[in-house]
C-alpha positions as CSV (number, residue, x, y, z in Angstrom):
1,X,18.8,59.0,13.8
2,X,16.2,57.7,11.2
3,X,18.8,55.7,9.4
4,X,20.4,54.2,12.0
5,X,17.0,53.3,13.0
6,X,16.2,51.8,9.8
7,X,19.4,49.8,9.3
8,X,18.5,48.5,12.8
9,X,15.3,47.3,12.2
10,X,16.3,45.6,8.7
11,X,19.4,44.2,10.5
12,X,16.7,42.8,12.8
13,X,14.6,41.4,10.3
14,X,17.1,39.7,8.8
15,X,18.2,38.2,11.4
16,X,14.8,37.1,12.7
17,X,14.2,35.3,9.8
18,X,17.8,33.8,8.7
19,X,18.1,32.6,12.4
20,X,18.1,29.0,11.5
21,X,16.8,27.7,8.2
22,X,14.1,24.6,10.5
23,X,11.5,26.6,12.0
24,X,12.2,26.9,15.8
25,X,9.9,24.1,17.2
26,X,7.2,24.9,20.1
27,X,5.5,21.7,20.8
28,X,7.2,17.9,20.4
29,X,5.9,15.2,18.9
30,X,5.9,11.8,20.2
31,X,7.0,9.3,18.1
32,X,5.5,6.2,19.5
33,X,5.8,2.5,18.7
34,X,2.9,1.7,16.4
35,X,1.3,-0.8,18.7
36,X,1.0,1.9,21.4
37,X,-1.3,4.3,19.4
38,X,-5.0,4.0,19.9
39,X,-6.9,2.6,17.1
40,X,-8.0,6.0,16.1
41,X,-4.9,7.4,15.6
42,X,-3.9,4.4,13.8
43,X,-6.9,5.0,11.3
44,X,-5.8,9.0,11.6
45,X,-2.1,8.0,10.2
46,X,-3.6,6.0,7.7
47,X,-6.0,8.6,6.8
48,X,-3.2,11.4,6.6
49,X,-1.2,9.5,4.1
50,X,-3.7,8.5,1.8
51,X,-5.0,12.4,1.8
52,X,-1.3,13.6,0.8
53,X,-1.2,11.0,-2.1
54,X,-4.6,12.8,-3.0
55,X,-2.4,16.2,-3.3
56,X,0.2,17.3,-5.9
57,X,3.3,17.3,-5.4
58,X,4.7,21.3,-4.9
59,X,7.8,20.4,-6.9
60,X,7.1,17.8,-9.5
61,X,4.1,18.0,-12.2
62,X,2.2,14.9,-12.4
63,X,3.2,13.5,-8.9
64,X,1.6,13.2,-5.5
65,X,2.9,14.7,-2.6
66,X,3.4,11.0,-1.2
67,X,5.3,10.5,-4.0
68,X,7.1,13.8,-3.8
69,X,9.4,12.2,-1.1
70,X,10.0,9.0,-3.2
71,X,11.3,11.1,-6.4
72,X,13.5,13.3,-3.8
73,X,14.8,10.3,-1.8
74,X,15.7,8.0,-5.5
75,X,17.5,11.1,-7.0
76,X,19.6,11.4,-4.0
77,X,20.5,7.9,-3.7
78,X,24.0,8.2,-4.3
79,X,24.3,10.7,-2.0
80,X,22.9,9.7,1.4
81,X,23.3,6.0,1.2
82,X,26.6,4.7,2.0
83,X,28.1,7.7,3.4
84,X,28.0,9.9,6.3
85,X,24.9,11.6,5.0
86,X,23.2,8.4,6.2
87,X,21.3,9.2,9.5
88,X,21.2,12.6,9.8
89,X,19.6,13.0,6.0
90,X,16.9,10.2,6.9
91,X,16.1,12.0,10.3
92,X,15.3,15.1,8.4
93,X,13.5,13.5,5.6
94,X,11.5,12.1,8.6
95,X,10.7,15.4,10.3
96,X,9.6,16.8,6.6
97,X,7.4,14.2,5.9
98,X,5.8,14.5,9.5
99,X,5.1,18.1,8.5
100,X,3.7,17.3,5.6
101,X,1.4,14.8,7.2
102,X,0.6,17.5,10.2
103,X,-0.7,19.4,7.1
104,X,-3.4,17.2,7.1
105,X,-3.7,16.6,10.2
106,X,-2.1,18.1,13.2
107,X,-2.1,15.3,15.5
108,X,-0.8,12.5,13.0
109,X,3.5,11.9,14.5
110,X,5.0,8.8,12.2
111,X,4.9,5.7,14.7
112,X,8.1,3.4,14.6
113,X,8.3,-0.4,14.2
114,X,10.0,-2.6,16.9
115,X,11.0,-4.7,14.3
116,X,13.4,-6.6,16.3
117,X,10.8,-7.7,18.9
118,X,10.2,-10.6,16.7
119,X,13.5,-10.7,15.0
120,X,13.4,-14.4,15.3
121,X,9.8,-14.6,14.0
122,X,9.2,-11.8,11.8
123,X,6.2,-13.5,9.5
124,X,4.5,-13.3,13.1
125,X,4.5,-9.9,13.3
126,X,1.3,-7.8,14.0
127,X,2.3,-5.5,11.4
128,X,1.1,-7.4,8.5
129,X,-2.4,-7.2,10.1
130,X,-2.1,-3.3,10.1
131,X,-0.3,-2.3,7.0
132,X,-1.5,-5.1,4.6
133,X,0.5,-8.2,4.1
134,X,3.0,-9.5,1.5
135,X,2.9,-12.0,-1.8
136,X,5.9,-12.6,-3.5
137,X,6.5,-10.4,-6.7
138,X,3.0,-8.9,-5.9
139,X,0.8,-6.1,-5.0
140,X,0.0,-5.7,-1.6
141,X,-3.0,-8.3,-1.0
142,X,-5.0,-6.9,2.0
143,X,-5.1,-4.3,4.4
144,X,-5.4,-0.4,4.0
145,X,-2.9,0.0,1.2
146,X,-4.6,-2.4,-1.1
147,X,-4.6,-1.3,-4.7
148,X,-2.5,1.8,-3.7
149,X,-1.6,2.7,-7.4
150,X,1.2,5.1,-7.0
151,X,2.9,6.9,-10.4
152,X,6.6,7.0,-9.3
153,X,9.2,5.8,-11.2
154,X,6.4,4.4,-13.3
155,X,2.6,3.8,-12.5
156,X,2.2,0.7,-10.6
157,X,0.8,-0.8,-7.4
158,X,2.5,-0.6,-4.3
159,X,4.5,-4.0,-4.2
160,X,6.0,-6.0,-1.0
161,X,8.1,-9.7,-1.6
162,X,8.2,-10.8,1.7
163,X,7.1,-14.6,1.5
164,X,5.4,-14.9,4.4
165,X,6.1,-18.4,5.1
166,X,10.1,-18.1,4.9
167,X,11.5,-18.8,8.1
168,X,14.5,-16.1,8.5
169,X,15.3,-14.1,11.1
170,X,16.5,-10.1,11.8
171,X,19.1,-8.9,14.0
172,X,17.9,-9.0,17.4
173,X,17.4,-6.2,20.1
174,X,20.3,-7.0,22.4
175,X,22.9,-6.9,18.8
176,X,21.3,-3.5,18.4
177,X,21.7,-2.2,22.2
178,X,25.6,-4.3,21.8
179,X,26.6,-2.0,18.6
180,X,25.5,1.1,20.1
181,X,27.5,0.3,22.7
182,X,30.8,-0.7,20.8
183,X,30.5,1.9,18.2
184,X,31.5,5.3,19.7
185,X,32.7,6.8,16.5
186,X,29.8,8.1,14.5
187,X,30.6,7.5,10.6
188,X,31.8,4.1,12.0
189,X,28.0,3.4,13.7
190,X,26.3,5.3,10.6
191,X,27.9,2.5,8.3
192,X,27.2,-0.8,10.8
193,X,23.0,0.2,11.1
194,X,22.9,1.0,7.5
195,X,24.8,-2.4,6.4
196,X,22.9,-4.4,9.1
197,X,19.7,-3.9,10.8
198,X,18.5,-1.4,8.4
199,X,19.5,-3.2,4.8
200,X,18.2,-6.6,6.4
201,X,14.6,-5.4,6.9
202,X,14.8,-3.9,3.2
203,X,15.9,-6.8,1.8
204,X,13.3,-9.2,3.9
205,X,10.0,-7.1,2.9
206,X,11.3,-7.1,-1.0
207,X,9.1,-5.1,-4.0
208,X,9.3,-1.3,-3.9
209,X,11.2,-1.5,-0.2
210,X,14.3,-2.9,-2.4
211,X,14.3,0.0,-4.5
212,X,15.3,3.6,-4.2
213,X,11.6,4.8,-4.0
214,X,11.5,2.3,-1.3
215,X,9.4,5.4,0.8
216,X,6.6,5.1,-1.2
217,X,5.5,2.0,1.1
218,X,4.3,3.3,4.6
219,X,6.6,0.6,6.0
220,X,9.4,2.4,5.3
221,X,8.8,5.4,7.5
222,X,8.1,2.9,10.3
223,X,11.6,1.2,9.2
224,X,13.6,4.6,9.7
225,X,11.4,5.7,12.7
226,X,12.7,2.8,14.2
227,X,16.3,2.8,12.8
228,X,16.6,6.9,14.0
229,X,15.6,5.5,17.4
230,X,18.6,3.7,17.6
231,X,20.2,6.8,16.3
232,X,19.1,8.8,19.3
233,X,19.9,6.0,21.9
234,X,23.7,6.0,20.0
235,X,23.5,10.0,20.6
236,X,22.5,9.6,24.2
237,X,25.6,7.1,24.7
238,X,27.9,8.4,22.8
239,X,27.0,12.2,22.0
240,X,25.3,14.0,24.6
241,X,25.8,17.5,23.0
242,X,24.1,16.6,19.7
243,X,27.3,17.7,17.9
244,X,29.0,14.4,16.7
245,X,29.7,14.1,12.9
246,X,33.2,12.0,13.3
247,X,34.6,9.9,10.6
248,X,31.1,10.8,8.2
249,X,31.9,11.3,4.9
250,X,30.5,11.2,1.1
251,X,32.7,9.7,-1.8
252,X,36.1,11.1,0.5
253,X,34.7,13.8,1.0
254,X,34.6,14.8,4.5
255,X,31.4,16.2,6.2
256,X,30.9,18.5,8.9
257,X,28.5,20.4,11.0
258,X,28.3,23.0,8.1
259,X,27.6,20.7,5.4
260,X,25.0,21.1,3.8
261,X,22.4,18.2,3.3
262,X,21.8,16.7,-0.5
263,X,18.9,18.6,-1.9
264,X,17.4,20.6,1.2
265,X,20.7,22.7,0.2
266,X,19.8,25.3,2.8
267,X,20.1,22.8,5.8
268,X,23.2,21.9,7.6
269,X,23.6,18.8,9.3
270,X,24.3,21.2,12.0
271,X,20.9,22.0,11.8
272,X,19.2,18.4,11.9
273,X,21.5,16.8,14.4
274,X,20.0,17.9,17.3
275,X,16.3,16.3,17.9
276,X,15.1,19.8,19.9
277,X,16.0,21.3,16.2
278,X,13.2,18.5,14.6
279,X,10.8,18.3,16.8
280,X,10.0,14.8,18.0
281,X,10.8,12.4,21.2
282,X,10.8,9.1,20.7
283,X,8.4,6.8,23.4
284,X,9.6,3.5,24.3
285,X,6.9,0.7,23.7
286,X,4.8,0.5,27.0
287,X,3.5,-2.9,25.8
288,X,6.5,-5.2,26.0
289,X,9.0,-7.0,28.0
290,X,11.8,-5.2,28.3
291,X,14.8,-7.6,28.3
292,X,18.3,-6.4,29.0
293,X,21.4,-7.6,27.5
294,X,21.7,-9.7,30.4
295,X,18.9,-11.6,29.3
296,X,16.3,-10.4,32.5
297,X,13.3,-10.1,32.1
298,X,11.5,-6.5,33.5
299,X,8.9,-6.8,32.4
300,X,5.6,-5.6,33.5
301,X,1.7,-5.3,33.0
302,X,0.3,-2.4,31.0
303,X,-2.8,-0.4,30.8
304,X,-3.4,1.3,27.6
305,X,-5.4,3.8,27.4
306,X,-7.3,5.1,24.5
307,X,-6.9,9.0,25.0
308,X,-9.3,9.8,22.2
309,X,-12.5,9.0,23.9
310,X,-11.1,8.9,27.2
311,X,-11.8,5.3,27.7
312,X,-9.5,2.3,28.6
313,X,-9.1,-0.3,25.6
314,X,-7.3,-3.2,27.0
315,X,-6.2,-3.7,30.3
316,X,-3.6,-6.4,31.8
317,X,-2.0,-6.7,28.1
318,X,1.4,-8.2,27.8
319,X,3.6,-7.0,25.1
320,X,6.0,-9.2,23.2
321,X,9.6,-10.8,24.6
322,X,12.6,-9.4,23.1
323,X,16.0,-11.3,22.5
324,X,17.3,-13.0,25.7
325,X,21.1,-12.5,25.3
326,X,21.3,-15.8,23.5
327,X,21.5,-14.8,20.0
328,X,25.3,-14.1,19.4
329,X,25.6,-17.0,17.1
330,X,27.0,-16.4,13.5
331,X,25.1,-17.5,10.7
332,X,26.1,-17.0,7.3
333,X,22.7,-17.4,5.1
334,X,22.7,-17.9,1.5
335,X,21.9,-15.2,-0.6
336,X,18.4,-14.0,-1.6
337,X,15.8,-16.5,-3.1
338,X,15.2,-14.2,-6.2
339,X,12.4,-12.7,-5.1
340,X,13.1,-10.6,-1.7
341,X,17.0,-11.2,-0.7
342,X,15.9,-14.1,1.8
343,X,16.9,-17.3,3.1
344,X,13.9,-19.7,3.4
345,X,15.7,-22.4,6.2
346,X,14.7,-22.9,9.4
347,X,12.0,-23.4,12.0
348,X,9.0,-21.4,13.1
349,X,8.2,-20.8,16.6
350,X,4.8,-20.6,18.8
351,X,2.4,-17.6,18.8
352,X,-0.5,-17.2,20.9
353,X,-3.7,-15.2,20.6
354,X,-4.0,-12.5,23.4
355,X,-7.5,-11.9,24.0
356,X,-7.2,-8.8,25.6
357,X,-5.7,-6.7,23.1
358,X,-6.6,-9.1,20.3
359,X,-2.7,-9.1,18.9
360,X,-0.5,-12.0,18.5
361,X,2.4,-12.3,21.5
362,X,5.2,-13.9,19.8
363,X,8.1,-15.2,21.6
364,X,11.4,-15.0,19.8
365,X,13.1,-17.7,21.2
366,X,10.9,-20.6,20.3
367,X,12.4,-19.9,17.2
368,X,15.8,-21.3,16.9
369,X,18.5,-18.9,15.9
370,X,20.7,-22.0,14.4
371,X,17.9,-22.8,12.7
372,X,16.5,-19.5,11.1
373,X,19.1,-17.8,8.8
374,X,19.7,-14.4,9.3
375,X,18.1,-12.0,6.3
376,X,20.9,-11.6,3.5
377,X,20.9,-8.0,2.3
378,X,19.6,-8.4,-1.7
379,X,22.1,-8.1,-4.0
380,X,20.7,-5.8,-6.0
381,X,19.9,-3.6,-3.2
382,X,23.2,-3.7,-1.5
383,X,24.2,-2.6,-5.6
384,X,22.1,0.3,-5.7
385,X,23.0,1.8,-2.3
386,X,26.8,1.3,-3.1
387,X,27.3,-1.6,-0.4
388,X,30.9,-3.2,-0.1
389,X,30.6,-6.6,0.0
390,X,33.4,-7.4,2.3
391,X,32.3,-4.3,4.2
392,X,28.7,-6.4,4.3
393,X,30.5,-9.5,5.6
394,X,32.9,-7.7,8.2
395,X,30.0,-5.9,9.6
396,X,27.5,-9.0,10.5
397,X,30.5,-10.5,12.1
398,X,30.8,-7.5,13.9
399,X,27.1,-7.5,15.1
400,X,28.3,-11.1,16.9
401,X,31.4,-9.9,18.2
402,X,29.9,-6.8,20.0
403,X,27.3,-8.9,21.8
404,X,29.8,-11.6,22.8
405,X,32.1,-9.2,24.0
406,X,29.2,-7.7,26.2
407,X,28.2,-11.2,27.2
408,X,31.4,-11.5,28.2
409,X,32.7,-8.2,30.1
410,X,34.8,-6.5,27.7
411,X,32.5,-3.7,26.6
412,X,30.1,-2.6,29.4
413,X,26.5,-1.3,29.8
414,X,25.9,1.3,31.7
415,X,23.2,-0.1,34.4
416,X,19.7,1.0,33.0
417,X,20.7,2.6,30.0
418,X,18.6,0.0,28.0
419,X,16.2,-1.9,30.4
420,X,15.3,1.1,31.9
421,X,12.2,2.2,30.1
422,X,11.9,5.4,31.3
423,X,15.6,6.6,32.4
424,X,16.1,7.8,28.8
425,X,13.4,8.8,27.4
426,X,12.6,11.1,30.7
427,X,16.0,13.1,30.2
428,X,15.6,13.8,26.8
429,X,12.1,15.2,27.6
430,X,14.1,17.5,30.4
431,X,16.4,18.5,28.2
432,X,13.3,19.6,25.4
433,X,11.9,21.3,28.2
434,X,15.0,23.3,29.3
435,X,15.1,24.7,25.9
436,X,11.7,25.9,25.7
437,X,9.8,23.3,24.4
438,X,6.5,21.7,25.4
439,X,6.9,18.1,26.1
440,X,3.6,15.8,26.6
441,X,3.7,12.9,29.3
442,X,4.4,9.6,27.5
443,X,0.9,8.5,27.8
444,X,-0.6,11.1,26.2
445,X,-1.5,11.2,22.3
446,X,-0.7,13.7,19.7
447,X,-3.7,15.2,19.6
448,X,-3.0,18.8,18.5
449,X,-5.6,21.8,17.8
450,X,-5.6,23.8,14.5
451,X,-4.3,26.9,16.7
452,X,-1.6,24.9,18.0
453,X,-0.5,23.8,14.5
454,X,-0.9,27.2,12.8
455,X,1.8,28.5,15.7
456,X,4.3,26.0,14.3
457,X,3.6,26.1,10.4
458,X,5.5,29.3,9.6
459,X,8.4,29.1,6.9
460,X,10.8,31.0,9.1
461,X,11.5,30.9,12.6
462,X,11.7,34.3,14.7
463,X,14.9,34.3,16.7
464,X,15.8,36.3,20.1
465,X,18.2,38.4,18.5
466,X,15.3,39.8,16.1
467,X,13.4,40.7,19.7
468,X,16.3,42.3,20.9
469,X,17.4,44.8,18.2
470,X,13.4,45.3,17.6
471,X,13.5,46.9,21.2
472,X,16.2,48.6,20.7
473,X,15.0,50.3,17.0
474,X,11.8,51.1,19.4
475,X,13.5,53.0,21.7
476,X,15.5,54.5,19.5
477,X,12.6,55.9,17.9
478,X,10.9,56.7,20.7
């Protein structure tokens, strides 16, 4: 009886703590765009990242844990970039780095970047202000991540090459929203974001961000936050049990939900699929006008509230306009300018000064698309992630043809599924909740307690069945 009580009880340890190799998550994290977080917890993010860079890395003598990620992410290149490996490897780089940061502090979630809310303006953008701008060829000039020496591949200072008086443009919300709708096949989706909307703002913001330590820039986080949002909103189309790997594979290899991922060799991409397995929900911007591929505007007036002090820090504000529907045109820009992998032709539109939330509101179509050439991936960057340059060519014209054909009837949106800003977001939170997890309201922060975070920082998960055959060794004793 002893044994058989004994092999039960290491039967259910084992199982208890093999049960999934991600720990089981217990509260979500809100991945918000950046412009929605209060100015504390911008400062907090900030803070966060700075304080990791001050850590060493667990892995590698003589780096930072900031620059831990860059030296994992550059010797996987080859792996994860042009291949099936794609999103689901970024979306768990994401959730490790977000742990990482939650070591420092618990409430810290990585924001995202609406980067294609001024697509047609994107000098304009508020995040310069944030982040620190851009000089050609040059260390970042201003802003919190001035003089951020970093020692990865080499030491140097952290480097962007946007030319901030170029006048190109990014793919636009409604070709994003057109090739989630066209693309139902997931290696066939996996390949259009990395070859368009992803390479394009890679190649616009130049220095490190063209290179395979592009993560050791802030930006880039905010880059991927916003390109697994698309991700998700593909999923939520397109793959509703989390279970979609079709067509992904790496150097004709196939890939499948047992695959395991480059480096983090004991996760699956069976294991990272699935958002309830890495903890985060991603927050449509509450500050914008939402405009449909229809071109309608819904737009509405916010309140934002600042939910560290309990106090209300801009009332009435209007966000910015996205693309009206307008923007199918296909432009073939030259290739890069030598410096960031940028056209420089075109015409600037209007911005105006908001006073009550003291940001910039920028709309995209004073800008004229004919005008503004579309960001050309950088040569060198397209060569380094294993690009195909007919590949490159077929898929922008893609990007036109899916919008047109939406303009047009042939592929049709499901009524809401983009404009509707809470629709989506609502059911995935659902869906968190039915499995156990806790789920804050969109306009709450991250704000998380140290006992809260302890309760989610254990290497191993517990499972049920470890529960189960630990009652049963009990009785059995007993």
């Amino acid at each position: 009886m002893k044994l058989a009580v004994l092999i039960t009880l290491t039967v259910a340890l084992w199982a208890g703590l093999t049960a999934g190799a991600l720990p089981a998550c217990r509260r979500v994290c809100q991945r918000r765009e950046w412009r929605d977080l209060s100015p504390s917890e911008r400062d907090r993010f900030v803070s966060a990242i700075k304080s990791l860079h001050s850590r060493p890395s667990p892995t590698f003598g003589g780096l930072s844990y900031w620059e831990h990620f860059a030296r994992i992410h550059e010797q996987n290149a080859g792996q994860v970039h042009n291949s099936g490996f794609f999103l689901v490897w970024h979306r768990l780089l994401l959730y490790y780095v977000e742990q990482a940061l939650q070591s420092v502090d618990p409430g810290v979630c990585i924001p995202y970047w609406d980067w294609d809310q001024t697509y047609n303006q994107p000098e304009k953008d508020e995040i310069w202000k944030w982040l620190g701008g851009s000089l050609p060829g040059r260390p970042v000039p201003d802003g919190p991540f001035k003089d951020f020496s970093v020692n990865w591949p080499n030491r140097h200072m952290l480097t962007r090459g946007f030319d901030m008086n170029s006048k190109v443009r990014l793919y636009s919300s409604s070709q994003n929203d057109a090739a989630i709708v066209s693309e139902s096949v997931y290696g066939s989706y996996s390949t259009n974001v990395e070859y368009s909307s992803h390479g394009a703002v890679h190649s616009m913001i130049g220095g490190d961000m063209i290179t395979m330590h592009s993560n050791l820039d802030p930006l880039f986080y905010l880059h991927h936050g916003k390109v697994d949002y698309l991700y998700f909103q593909w999923q939520s189309r397109h793959d509703t049990s989390f279970r979609s790997i079709g067509q992904a594979s790496v150097h004709g290899t196939t890939i499948s939900l047992t695959t395991p991922m480059p480096f983090f060799t004991d996760i699956t991409v069976g294991d990272v699929i699935d958002p309830a397995n890495t903890c985060f929900i991603y927050r449509r911007r509450q500050n914008d006008h939402a405009t449909g591929l229809d071109g309608t505007d819904d737009s509405t007036n916010t309140t934002s509230t600042d939910e560290d002090d309990g106090s209300v820090n801009g009332t009435s504000v209007n966000g910015t306009a996205t693309g009206n529907g307008t923007n199918g045109t296909s432009v073939n820009g030259t290739h890069h300018n030598g410096t960031n992998g940028t056209s420089v032709n075109g015409t600037t539109g209007n911005a105006t000064e908001d006073s009550t939330d003291n940001t910039t509101s920028v709309d995209p179509d004073e800008g004229d698309d004919d005008d503004r050439q579309l960001v050309q991936i950088d040569p060198a960057f397209a060569e380094m992630n294993g690009f195909d340059e007919k590949k490159l060519q077929q898929v922008q014209e893609d990007m036109n043809t899916f919008e047109t054909d939406i303009k047009d009837g042939k592929q049709v949106v499901p009524p809401g599924f983009f404009d509707d800003s809470t629709a989506l977001e609502e059911a995935e939170a659902n869906r968190l909740r039915s499995l156990g997890l806790e789920v804050d309201d969109a306009t709450q922060d991250n704000t998380t307690s140290s006992e809260e975070a302890d309760d989610q920082s254990g290497a191993y998960a517990i499972s049920p069945l470890f529960s189960v055959a630990f009652a049963v060794a009990v009785s059995l004793l007993f």
